[in-house]
N, CA, C and O atoms as a Tripos MOL2 file, in Angstrom:
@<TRIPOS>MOLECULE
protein
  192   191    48     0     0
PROTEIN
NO_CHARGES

@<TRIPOS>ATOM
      1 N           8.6030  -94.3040  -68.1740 N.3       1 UNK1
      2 CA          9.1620  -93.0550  -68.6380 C.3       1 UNK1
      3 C           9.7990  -93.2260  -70.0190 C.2       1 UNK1
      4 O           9.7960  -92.3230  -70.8560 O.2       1 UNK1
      5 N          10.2880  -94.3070  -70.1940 N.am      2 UNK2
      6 CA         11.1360  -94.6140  -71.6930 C.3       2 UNK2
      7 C          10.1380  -94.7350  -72.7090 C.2       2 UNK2
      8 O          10.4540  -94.4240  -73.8580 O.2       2 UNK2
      9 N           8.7760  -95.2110  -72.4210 N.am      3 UNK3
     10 CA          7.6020  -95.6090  -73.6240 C.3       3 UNK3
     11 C           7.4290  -93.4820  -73.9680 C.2       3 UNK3
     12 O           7.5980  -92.8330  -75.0000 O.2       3 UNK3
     13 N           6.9780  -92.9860  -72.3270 N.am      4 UNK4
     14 CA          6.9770  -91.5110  -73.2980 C.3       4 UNK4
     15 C           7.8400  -90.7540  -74.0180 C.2       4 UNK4
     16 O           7.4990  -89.9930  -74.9230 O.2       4 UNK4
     17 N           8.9370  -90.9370  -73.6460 N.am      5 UNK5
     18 CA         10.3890  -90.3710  -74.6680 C.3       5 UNK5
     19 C          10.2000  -91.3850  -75.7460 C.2       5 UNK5
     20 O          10.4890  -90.9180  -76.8480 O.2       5 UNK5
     21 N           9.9260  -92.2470  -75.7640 N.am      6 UNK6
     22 CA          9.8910  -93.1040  -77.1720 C.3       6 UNK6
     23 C           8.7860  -92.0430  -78.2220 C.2       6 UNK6
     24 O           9.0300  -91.2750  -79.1530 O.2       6 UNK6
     25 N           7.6040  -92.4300  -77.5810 N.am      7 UNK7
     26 CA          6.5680  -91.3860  -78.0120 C.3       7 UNK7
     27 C           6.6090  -90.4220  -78.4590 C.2       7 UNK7
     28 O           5.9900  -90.2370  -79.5070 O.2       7 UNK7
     29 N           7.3930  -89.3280  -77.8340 N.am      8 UNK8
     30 CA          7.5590  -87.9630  -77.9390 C.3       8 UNK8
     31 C           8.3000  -87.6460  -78.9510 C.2       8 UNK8
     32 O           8.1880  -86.6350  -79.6440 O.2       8 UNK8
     33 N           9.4960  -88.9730  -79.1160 N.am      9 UNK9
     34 CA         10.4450  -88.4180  -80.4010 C.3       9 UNK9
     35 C           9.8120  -88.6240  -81.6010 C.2       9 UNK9
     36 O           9.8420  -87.8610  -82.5660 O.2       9 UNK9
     37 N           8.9930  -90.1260  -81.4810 N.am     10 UNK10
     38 CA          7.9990  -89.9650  -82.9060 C.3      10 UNK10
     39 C           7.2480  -89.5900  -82.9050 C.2      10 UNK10
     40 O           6.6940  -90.0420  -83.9070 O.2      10 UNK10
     41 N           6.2130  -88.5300  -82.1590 N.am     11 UNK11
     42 CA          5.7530  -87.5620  -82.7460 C.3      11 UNK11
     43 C           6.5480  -86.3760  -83.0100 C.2      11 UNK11
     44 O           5.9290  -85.7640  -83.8810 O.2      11 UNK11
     45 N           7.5770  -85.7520  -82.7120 N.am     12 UNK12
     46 CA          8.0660  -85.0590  -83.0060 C.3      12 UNK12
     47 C           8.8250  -85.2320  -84.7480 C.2      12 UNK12
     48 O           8.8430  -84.3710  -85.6270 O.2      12 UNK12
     49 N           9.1520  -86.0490  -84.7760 N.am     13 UNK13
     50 CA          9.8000  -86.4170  -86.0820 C.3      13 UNK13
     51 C           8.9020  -87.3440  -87.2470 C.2      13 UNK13
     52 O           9.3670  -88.0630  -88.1310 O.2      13 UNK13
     53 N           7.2610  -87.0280  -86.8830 N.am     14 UNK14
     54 CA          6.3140  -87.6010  -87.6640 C.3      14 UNK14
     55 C           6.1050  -86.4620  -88.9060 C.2      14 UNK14
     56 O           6.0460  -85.2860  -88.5470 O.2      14 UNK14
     57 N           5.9900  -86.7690  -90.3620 N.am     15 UNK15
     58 CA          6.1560  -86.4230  -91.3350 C.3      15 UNK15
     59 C           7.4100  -85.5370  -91.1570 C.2      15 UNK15
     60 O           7.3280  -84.3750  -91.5550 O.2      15 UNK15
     61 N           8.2710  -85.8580  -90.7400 N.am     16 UNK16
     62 CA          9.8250  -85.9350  -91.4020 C.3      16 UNK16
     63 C          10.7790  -86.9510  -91.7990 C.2      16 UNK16
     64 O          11.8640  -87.3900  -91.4190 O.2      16 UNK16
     65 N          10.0270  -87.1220  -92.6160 N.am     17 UNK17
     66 CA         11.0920  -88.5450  -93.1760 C.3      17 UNK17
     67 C          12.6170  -88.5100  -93.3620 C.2      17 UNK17
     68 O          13.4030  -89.2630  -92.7890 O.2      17 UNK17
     69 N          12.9250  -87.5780  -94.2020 N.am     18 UNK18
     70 CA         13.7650  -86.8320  -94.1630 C.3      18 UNK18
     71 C          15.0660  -86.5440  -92.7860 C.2      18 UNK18
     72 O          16.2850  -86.4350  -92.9140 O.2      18 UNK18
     73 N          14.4360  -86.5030  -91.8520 N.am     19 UNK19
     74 CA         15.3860  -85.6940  -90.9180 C.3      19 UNK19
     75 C          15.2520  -87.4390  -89.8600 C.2      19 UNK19
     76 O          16.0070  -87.8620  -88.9850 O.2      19 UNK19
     77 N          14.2730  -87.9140  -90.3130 N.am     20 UNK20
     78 CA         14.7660  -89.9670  -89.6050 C.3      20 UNK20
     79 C          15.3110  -90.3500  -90.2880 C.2      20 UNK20
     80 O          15.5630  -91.4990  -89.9250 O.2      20 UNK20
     81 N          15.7720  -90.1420  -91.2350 N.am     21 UNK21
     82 CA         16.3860  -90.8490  -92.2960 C.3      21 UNK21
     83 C          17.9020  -90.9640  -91.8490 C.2      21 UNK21
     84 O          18.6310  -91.8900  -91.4940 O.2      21 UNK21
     85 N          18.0710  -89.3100  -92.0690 N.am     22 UNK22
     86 CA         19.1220  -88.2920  -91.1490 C.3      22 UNK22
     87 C          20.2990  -89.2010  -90.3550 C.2      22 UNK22
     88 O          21.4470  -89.5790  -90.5890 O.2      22 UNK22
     89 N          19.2230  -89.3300  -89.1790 N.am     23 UNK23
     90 CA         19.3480  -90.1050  -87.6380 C.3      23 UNK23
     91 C          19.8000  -91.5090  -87.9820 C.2      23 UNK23
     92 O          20.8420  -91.9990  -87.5470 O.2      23 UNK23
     93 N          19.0990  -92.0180  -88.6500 N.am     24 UNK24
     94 CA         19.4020  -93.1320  -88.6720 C.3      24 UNK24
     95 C          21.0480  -93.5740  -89.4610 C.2      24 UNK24
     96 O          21.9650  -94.3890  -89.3590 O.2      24 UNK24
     97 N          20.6380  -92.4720  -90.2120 N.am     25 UNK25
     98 CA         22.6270  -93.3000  -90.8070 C.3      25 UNK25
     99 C          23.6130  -92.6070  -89.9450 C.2      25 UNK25
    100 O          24.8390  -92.7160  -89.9290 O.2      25 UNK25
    101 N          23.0410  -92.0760  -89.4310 N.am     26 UNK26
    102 CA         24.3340  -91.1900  -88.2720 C.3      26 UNK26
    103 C          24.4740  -92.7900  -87.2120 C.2      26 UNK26
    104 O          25.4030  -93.5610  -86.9700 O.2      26 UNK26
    105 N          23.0660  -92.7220  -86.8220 N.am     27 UNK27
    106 CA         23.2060  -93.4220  -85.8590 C.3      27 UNK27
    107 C          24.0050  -95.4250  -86.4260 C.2      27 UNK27
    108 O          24.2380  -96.3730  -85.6760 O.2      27 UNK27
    109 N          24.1230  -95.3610  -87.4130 N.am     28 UNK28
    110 CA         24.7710  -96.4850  -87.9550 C.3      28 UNK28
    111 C          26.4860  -96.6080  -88.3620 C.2      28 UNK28
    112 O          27.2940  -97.5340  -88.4400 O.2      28 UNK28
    113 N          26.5250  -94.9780  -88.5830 N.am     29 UNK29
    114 CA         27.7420  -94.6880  -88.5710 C.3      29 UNK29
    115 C          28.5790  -95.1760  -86.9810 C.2      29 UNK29
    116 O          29.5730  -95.8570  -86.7300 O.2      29 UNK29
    117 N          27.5960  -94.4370  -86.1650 N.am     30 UNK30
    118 CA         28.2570  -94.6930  -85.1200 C.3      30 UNK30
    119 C          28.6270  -95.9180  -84.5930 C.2      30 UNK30
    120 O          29.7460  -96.3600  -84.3340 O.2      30 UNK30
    121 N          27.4720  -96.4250  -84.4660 N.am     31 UNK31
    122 CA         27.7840  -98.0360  -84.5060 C.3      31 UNK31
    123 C          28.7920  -98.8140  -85.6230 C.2      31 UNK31
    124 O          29.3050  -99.8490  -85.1960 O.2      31 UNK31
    125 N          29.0770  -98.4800  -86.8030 N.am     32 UNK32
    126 CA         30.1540  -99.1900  -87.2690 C.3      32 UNK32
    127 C          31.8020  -98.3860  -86.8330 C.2      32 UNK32
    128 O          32.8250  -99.0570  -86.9760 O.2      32 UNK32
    129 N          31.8710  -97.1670  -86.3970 N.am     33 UNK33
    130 CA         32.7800  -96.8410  -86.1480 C.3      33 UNK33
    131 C          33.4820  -97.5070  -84.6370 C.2      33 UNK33
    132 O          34.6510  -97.7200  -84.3160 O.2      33 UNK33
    133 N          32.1060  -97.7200  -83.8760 N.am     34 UNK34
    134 CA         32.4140  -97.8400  -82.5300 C.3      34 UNK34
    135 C          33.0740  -99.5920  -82.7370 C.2      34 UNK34
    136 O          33.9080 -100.2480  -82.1130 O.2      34 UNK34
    137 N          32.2960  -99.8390  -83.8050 N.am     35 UNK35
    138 CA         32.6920 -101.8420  -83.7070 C.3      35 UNK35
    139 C          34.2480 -101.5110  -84.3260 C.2      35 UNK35
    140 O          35.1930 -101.8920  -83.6370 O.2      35 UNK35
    141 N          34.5280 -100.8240  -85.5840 N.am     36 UNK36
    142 CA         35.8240 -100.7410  -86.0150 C.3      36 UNK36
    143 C          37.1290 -100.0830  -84.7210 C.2      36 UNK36
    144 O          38.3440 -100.2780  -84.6940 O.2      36 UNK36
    145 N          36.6020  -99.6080  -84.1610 N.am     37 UNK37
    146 CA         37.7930  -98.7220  -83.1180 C.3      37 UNK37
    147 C          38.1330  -99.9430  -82.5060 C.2      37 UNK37
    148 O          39.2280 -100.4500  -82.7510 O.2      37 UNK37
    149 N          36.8990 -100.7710  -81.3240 N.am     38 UNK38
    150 CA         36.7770 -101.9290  -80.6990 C.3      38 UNK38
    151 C          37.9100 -103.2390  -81.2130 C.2      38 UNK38
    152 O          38.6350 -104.0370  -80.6190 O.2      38 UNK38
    153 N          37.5760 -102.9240  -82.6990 N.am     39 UNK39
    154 CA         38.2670 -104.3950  -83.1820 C.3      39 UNK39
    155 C          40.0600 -103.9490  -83.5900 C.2      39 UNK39
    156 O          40.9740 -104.7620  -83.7270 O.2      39 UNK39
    157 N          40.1410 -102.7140  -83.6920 N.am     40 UNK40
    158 CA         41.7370 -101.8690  -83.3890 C.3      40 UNK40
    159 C          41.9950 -102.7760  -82.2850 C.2      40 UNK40
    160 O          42.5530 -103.8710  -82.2090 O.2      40 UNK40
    161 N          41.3530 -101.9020  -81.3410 N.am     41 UNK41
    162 CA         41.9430 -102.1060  -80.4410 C.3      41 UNK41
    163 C          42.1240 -103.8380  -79.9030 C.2      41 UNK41
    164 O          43.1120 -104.1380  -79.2320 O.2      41 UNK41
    165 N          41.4590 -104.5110  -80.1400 N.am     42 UNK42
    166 CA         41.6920 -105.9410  -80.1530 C.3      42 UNK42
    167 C          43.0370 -106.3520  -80.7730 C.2      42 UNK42
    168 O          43.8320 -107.2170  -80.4050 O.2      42 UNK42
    169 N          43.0760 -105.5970  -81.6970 N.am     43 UNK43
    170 CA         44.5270 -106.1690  -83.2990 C.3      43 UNK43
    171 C          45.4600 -105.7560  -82.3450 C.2      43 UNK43
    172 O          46.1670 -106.5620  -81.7400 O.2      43 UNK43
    173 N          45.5080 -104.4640  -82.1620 N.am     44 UNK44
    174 CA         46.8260 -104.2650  -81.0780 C.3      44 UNK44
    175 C          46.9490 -104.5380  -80.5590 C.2      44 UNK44
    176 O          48.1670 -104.6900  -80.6540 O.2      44 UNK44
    177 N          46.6000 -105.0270  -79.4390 N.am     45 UNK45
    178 CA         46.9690 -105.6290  -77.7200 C.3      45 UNK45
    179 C          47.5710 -107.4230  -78.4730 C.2      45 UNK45
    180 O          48.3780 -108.1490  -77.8910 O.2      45 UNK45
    181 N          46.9970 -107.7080  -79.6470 N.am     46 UNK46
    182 CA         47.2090 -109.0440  -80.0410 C.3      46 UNK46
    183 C          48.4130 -108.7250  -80.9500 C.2      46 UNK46
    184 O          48.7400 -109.6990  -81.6290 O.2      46 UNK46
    185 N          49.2260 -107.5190  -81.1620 N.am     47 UNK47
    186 CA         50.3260 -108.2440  -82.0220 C.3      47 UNK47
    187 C          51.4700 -107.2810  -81.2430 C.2      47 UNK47
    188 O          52.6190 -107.0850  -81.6390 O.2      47 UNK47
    189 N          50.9080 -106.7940  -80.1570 N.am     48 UNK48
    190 CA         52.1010 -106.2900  -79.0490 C.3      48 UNK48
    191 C          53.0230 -107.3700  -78.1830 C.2      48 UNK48
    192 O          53.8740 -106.9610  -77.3930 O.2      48 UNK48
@<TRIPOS>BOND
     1     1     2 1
     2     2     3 1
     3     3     4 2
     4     3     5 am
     5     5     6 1
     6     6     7 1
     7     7     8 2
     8     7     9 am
     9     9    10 1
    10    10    11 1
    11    11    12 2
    12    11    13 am
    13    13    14 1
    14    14    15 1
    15    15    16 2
    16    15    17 am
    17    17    18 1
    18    18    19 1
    19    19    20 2
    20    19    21 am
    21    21    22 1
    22    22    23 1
    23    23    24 2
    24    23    25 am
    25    25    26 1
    26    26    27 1
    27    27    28 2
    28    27    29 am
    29    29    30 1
    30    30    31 1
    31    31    32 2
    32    31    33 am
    33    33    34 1
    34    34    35 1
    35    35    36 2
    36    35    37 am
    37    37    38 1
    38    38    39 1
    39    39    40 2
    40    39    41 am
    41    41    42 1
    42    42    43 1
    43    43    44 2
    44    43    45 am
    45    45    46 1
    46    46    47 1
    47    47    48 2
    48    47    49 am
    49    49    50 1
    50    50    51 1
    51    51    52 2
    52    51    53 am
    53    53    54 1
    54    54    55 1
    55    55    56 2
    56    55    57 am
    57    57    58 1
    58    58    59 1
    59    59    60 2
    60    59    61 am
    61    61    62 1
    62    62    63 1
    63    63    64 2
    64    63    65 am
    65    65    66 1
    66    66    67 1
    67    67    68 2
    68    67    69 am
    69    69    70 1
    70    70    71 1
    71    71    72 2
    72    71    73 am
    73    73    74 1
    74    74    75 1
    75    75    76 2
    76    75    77 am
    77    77    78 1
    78    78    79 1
    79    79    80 2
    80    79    81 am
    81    81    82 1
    82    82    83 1
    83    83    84 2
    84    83    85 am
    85    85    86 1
    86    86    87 1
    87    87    88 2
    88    87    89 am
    89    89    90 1
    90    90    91 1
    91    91    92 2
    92    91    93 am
    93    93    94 1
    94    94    95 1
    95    95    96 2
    96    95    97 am
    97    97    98 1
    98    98    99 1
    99    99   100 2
   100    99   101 am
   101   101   102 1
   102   102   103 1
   103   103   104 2
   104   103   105 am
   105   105   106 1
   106   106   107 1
   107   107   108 2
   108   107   109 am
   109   109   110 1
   110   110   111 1
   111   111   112 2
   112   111   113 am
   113   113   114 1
   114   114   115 1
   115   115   116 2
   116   115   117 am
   117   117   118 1
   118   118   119 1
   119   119   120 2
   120   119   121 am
   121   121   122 1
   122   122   123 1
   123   123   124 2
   124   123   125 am
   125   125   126 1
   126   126   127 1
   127   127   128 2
   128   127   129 am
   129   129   130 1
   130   130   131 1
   131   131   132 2
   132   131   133 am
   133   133   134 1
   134   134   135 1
   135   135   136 2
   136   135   137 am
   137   137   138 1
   138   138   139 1
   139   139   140 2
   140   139   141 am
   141   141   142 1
   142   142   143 1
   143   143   144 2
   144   143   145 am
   145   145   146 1
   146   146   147 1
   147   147   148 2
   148   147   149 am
   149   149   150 1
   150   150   151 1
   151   151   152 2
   152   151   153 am
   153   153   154 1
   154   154   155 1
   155   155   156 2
   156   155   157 am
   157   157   158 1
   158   158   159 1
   159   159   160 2
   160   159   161 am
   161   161   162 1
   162   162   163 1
   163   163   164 2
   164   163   165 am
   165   165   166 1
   166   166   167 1
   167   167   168 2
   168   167   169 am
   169   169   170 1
   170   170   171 1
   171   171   172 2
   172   171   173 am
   173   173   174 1
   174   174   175 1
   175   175   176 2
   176   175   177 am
   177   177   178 1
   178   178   179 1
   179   179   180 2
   180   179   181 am
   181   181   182 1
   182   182   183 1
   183   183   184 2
   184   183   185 am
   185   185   186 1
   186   186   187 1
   187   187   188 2
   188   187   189 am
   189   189   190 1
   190   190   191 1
   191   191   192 2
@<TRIPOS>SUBSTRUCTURE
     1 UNK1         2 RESIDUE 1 A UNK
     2 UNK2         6 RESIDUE 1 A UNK
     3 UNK3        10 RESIDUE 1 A UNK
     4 UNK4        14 RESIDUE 1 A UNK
     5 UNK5        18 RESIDUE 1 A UNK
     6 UNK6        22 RESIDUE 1 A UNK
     7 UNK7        26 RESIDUE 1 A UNK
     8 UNK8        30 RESIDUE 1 A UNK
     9 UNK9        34 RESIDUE 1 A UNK
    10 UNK10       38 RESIDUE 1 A UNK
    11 UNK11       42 RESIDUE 1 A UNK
    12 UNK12       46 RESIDUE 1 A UNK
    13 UNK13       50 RESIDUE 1 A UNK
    14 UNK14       54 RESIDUE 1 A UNK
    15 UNK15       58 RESIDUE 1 A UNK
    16 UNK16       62 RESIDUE 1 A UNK
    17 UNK17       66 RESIDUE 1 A UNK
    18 UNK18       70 RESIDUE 1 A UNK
    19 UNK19       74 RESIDUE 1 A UNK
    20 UNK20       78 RESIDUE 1 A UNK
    21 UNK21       82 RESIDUE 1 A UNK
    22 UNK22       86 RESIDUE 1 A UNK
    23 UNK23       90 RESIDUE 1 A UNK
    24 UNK24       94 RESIDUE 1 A UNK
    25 UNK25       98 RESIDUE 1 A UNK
    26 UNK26      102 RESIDUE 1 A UNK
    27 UNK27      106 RESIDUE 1 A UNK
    28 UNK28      110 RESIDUE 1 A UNK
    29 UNK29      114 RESIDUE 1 A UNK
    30 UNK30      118 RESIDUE 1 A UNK
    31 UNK31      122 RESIDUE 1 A UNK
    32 UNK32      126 RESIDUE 1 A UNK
    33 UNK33      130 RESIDUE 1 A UNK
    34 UNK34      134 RESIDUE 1 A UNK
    35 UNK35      138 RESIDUE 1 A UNK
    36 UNK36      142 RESIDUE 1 A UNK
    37 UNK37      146 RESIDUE 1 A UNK
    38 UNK38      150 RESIDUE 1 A UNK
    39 UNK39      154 RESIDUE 1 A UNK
    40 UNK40      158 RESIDUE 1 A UNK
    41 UNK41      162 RESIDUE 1 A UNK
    42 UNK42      166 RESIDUE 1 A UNK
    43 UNK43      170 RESIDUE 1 A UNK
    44 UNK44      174 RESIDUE 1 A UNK
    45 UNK45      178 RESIDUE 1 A UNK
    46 UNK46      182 RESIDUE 1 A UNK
    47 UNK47      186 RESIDUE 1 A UNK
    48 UNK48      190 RESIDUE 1 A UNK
C-alpha cells in the first residue's frame, strides 16, 4: 500500500517542480525545527 501512495504522489506532483520544491523545504524546516526544540529541551532538563 505505501509503494501506491508513493506512486500516486509522484504522479500527482509530476511536472511541478515548483510545488516539490515547495514540500521539500517545508518538509526540512520541519525537521530542523523538530531537532532544535529536541535539543531545548535537552539544555533544560541539563541546567535545572
Amino acid at each position: 500500500m505505501g509503494r501506491g501512495l508513493i506512486r500516486f504522489v509522484w504522479w500527482s506532483l509530476r511536472g511541478r517542480w515548483e510545488h516539490l520544491v515547495i514540500l521539500w523545504v517545508g518538509f526540512v524546516c520541519i525537521i530542523i525545527c523538530a531537532s532544535l526544540l529536541g535539543g531545548l529541551t535537552d539544555l533544560s532538563t541539563l541546567t535545572t
